[in-house]
C-alpha positions as CSV (number, residue, x, y, z in Angstrom):
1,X,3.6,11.7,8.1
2,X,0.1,9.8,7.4
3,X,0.3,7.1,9.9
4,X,-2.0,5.3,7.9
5,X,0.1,5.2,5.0
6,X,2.9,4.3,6.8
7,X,1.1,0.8,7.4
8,X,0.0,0.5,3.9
9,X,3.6,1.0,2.9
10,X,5.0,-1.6,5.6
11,X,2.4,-4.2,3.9
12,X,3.0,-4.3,0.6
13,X,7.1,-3.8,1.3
14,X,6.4,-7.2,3.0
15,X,4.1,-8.8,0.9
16,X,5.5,-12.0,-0.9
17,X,3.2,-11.5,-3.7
18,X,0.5,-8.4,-4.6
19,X,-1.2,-7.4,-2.3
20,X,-4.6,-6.1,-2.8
21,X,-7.1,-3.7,-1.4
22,X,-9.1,-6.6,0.5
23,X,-6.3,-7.9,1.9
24,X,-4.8,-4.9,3.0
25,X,-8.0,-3.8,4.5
26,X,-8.2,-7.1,6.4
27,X,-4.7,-6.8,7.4
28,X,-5.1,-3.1,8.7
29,X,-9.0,-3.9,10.6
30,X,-7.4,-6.6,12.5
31,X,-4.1,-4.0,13.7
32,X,-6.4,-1.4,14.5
33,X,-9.1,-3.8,15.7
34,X,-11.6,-1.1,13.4
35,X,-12.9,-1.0,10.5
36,X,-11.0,1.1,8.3
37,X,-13.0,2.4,4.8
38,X,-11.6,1.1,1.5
39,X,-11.3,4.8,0.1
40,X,-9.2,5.8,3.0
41,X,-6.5,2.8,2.3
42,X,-7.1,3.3,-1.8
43,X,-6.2,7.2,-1.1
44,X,-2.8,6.1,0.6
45,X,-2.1,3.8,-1.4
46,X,-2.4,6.3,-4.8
47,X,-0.7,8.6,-2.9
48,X,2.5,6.0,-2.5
49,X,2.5,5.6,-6.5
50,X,3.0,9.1,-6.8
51,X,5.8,9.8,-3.8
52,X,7.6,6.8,-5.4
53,X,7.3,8.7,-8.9
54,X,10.2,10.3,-8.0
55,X,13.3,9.7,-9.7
56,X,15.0,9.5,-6.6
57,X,13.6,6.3,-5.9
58,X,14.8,3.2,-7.3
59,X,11.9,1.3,-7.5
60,X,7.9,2.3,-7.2
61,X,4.7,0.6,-6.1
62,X,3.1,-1.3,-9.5
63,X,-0.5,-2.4,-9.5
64,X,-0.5,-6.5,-10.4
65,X,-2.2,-8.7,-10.2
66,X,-5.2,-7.5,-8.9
67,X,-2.8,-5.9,-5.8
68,X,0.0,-4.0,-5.3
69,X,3.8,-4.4,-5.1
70,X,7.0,-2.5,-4.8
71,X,9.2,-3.4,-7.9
72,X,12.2,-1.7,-9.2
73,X,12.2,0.9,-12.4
């Protein structure tokens, strides 16, 4: 499991609204108390669209907004 991805995937599930790469960042800096690279989060995050691709999932991680949520199909 990608620990970091995990995170990501805990933040948006509980984001209210989009959330978007800044905030993630800002969110994830602050938990690990280090900087942690845009591409590294960006990575995770396209590689949570395509796990929840799947049609075994009811619902997948949409870019809107300007951030990212989990909606239903």
């Amino acid at each position: 499991m990608d620990f970091l991805q995990n995170h990501i995937e805990a933040l948006i599930f509980c984001a209210p609204a989009p959330i978007k790469l800044v905030d993630l960042k800002s969110c994830l800096s602050e938990m690990f108390n280090a900087e942690v690279p845009e591409k590294d989060i960006a990575d995770a995050v396209a590689r949570l669209i395509d796990k929840y691709k799947d049609e075994t999932f009811s619902f997948q991680v949409n870019k809107s907004a300007g951030g990212y949520q989990f909606l239903t199909k």
